[in-house]
Each structure stands twice: as C-alpha cells, then as structure tokens.
OpenMM code with the backbone's topology and positions (N, CA, C; nanometers):
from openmm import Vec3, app, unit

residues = "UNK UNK UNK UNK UNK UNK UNK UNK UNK UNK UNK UNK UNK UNK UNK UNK UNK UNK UNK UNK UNK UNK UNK UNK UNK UNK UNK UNK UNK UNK UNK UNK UNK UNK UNK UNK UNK UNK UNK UNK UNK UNK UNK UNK UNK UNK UNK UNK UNK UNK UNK UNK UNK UNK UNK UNK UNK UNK UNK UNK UNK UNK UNK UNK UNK UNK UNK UNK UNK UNK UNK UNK UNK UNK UNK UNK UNK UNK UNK UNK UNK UNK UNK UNK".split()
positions = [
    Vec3(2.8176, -12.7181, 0.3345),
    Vec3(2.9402, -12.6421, 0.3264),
    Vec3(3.0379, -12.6936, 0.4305),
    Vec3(3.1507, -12.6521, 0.3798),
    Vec3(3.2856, -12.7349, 0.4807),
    Vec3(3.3007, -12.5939, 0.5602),
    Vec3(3.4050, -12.6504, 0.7022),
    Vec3(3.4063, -12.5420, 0.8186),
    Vec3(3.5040, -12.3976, 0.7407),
    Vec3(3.6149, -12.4269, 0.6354),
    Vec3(3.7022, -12.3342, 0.5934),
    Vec3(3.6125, -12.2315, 0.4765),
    Vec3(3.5266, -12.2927, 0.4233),
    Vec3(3.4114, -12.2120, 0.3254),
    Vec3(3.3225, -12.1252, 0.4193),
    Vec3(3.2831, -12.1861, 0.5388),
    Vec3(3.1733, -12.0685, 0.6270),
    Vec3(3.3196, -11.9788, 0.6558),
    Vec3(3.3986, -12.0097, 0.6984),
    Vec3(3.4824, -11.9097, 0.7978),
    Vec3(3.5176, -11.7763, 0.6587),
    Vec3(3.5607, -11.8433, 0.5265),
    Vec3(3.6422, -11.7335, 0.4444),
    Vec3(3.4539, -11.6127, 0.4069),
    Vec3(3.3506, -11.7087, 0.4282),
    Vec3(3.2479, -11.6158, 0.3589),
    Vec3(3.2038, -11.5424, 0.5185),
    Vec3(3.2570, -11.5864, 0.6186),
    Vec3(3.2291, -11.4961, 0.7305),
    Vec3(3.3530, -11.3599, 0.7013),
    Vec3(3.4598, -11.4070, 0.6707),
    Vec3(3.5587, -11.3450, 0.6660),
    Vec3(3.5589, -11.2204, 0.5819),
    Vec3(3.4891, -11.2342, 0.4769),
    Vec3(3.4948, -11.1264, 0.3595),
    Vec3(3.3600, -11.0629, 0.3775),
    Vec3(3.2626, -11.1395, 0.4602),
    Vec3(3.1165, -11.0578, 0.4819),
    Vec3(3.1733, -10.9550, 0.5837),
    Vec3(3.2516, -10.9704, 0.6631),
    Vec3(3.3047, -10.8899, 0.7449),
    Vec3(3.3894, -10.7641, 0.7198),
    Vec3(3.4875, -10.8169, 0.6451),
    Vec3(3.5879, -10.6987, 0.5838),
    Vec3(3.4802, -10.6002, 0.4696),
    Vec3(3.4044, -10.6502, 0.4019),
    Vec3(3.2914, -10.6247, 0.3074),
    Vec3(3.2445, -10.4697, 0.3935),
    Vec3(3.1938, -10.5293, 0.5235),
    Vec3(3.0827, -10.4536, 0.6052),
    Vec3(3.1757, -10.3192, 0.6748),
    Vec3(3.3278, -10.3486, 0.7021),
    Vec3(3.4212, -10.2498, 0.7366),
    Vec3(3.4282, -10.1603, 0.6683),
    Vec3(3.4179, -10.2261, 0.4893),
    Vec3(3.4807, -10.1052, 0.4247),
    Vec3(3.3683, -10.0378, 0.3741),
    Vec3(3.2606, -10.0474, 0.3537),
    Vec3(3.1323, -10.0048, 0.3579),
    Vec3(3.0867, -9.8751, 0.4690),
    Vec3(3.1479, -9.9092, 0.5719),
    Vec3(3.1423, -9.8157, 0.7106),
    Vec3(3.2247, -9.7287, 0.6903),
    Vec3(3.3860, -9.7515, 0.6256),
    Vec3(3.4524, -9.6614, 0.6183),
    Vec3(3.4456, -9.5602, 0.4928),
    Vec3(3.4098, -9.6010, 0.4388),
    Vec3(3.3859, -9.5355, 0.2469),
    Vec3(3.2317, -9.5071, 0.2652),
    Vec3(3.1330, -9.5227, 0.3534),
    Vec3(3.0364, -9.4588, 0.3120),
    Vec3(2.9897, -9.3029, 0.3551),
    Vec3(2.9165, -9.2516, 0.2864),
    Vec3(2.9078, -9.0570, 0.3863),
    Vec3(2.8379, -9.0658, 0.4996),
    Vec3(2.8840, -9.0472, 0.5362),
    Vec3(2.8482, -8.9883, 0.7031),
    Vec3(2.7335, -8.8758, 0.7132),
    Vec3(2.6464, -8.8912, 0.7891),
    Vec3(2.4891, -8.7841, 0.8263),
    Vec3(2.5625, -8.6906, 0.8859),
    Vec3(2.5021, -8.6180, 0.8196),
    Vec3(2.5296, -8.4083, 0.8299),
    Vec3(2.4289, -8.3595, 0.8755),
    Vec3(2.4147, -8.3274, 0.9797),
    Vec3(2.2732, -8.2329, 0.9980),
    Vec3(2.2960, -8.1249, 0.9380),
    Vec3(2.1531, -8.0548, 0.8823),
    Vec3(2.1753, -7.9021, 0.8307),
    Vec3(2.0873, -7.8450, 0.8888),
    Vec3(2.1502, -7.6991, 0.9462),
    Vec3(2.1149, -7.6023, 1.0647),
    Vec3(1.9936, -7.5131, 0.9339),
    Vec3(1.9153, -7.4833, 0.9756),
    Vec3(1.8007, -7.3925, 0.9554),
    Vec3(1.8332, -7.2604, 1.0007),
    Vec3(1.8842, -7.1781, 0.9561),
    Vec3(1.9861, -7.0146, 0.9899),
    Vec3(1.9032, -6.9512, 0.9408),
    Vec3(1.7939, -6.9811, 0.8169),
    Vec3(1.6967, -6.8254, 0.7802),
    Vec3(1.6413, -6.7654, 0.8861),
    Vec3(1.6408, -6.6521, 0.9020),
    Vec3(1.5446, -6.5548, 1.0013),
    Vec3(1.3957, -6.6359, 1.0071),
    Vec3(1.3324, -6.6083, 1.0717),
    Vec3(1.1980, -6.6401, 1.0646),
    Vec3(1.0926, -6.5470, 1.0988),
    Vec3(1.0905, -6.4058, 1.0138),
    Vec3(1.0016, -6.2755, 1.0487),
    Vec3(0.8603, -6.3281, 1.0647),
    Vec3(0.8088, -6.2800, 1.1606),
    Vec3(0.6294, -6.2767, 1.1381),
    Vec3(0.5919, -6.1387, 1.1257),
    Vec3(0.4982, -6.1188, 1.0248),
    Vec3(0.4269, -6.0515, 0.9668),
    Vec3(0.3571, -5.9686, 1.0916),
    Vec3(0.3916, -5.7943, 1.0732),
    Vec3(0.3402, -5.7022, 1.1949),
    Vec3(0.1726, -5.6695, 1.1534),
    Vec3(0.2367, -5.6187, 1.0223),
    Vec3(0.0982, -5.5217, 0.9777),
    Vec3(0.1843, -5.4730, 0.8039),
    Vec3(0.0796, -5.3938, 0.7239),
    Vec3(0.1065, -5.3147, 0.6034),
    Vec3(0.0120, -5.2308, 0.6143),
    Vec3(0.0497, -5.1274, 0.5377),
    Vec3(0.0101, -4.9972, 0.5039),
    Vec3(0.0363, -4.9749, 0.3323),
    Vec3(-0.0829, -4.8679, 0.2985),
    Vec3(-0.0302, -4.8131, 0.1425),
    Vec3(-0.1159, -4.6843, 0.1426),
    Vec3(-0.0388, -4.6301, 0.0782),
    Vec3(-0.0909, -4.4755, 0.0217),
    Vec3(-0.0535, -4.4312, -0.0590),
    Vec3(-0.1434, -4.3781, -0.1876),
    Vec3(-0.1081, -4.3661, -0.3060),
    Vec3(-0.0243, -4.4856, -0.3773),
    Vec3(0.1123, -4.4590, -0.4344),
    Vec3(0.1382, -4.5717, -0.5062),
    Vec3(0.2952, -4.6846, -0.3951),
    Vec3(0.2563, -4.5970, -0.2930),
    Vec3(0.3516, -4.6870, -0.2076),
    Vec3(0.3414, -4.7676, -0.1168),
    Vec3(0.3449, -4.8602, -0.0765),
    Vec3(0.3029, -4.9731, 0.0417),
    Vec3(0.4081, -4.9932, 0.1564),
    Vec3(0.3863, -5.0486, 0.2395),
    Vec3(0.4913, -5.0792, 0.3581),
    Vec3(0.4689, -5.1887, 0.4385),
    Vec3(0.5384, -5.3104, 0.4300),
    Vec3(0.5115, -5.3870, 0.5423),
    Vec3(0.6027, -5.3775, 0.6161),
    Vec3(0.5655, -5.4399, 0.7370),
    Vec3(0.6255, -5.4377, 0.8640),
    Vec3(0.6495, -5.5942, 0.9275),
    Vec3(0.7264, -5.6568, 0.9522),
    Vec3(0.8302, -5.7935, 1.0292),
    Vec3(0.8807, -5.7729, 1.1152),
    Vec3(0.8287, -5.8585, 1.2261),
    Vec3(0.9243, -5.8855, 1.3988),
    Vec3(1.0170, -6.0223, 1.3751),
    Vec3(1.1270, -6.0388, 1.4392),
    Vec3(1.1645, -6.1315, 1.4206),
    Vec3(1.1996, -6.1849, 1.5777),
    Vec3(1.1205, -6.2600, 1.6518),
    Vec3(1.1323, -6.2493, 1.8360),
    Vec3(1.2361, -6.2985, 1.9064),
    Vec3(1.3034, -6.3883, 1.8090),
    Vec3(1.4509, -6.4601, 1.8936),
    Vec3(1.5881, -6.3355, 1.8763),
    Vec3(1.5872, -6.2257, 1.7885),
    Vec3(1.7015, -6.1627, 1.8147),
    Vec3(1.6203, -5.9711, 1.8254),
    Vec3(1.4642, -6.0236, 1.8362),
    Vec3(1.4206, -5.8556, 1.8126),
    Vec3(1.4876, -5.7416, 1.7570),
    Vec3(1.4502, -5.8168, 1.6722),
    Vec3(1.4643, -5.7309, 1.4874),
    Vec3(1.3315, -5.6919, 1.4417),
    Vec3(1.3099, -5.5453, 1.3838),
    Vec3(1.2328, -5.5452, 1.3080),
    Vec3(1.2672, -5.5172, 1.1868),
    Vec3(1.1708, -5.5494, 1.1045),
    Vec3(1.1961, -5.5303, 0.9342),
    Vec3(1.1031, -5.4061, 0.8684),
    Vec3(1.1268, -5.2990, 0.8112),
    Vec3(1.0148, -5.2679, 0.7490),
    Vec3(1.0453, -5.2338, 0.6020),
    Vec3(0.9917, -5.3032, 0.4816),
    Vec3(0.9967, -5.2655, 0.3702),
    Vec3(0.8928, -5.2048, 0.3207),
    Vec3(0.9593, -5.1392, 0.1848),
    Vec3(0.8610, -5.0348, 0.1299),
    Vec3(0.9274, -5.0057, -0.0098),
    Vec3(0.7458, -5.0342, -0.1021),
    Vec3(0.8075, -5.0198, -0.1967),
    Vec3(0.8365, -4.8733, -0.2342),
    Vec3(0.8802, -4.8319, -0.3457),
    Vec3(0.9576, -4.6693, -0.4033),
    Vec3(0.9395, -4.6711, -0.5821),
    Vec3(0.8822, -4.6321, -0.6099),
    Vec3(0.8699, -4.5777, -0.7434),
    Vec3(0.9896, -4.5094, -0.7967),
    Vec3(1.0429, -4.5772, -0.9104),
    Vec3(1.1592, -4.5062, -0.9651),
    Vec3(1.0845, -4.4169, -1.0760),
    Vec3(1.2103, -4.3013, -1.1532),
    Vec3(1.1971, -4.2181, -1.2412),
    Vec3(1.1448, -4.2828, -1.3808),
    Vec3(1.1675, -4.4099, -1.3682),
    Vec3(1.1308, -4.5124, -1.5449),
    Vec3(0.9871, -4.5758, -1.5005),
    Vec3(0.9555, -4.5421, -1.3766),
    Vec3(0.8092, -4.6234, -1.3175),
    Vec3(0.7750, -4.7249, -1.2592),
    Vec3(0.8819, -4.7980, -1.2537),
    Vec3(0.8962, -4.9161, -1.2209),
    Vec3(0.9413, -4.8770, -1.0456),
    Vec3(0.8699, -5.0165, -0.9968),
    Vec3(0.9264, -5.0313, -0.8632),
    Vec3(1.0166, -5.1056, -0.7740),
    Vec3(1.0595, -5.0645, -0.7231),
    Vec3(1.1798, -5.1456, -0.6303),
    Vec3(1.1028, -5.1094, -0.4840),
    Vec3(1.2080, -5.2595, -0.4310),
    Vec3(1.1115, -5.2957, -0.2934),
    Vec3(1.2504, -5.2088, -0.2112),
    Vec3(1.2885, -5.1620, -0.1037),
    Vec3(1.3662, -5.1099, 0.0081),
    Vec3(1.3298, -5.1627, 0.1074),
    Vec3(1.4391, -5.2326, 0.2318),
    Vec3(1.4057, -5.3064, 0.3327),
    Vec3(1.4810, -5.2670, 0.4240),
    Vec3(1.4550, -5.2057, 0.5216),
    Vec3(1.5286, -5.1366, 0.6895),
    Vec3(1.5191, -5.2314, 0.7747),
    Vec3(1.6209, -5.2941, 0.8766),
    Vec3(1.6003, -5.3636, 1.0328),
    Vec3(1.6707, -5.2560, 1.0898),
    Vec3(1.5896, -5.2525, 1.2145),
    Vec3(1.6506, -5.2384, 1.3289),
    Vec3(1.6362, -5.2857, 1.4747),
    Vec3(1.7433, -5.3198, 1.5608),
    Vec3(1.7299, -5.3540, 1.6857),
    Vec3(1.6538, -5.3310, 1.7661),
    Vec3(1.5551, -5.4106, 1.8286),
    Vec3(1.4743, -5.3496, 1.9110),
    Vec3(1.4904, -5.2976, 2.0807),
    Vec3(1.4721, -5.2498, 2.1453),
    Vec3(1.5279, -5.2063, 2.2844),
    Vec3(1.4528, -5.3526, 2.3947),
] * unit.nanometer
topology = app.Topology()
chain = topology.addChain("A")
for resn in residues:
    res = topology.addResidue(resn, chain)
    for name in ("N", "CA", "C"):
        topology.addAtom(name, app.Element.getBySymbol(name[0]), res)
C-alpha cells in the first residue's frame, strides 16, 4: 500500500470509531427500589391467615391477612406501619 491509502483508511477508521461513540447508547445503571420484606411469622384460624414482614432499612412492618368476602371468595388485605 502507498503512504496516502494507509493515511485515508487511518482516517475513516477513525471518524468510523467517533461516530460509533457518539450514536451508540450509553450504560444506565438500574437502581433496585423494591422493598425487600423478610418474612416475621404467620398465623391462621379458622378460614383466615396472617402473615407478618419486617423490612430493616426503613423499619416497616407489613402484616397481611386474608378476609373472606360475602360471594366466598378471598381477598388478601395488607397494613405497614412505622416502627418506633
């Protein structure tokens, strides 16, 4: 190869590699924000149950419980509150 053939394929490997840098996406970290409850304990009696969730970085607790509706069917109910 002659010296003006290396220089134009240096030349465009270069501009090539710029616009590649500029047009390509950029790394995003993604933050992990779900709560992370651990499991206290459960309870049940008769047809209702209850668990219980700490959550230790903002001391929260959770306690759900399920509830029997009038058609029989159940729905879950879930309370936090702040801990002291």
């Amino acid at each position: 190869m002659n010296l003006p053939s290396v220089r134009l394929s240096i030349v465009v490997t270069c501009i090539g590699l710029a616009l590649a840098l500029v047009f390509a996406p950029s790394a995003r970290s993604q933050l992990d924000l779900s709560p992370s409850y651990v499991p206290i304990g459960v309870s049940s009696s008769g047809n209702s149950s209850t668990a219980w969730f700490h959550q230790p970085s903002s001391r929260t607790a959770l306690a759900c419980q399920t509830v029997s509706t009038a058609s029989g069917l159940s729905s879950i109910q879930c309370v936090t509150a702040k801990l002291p």
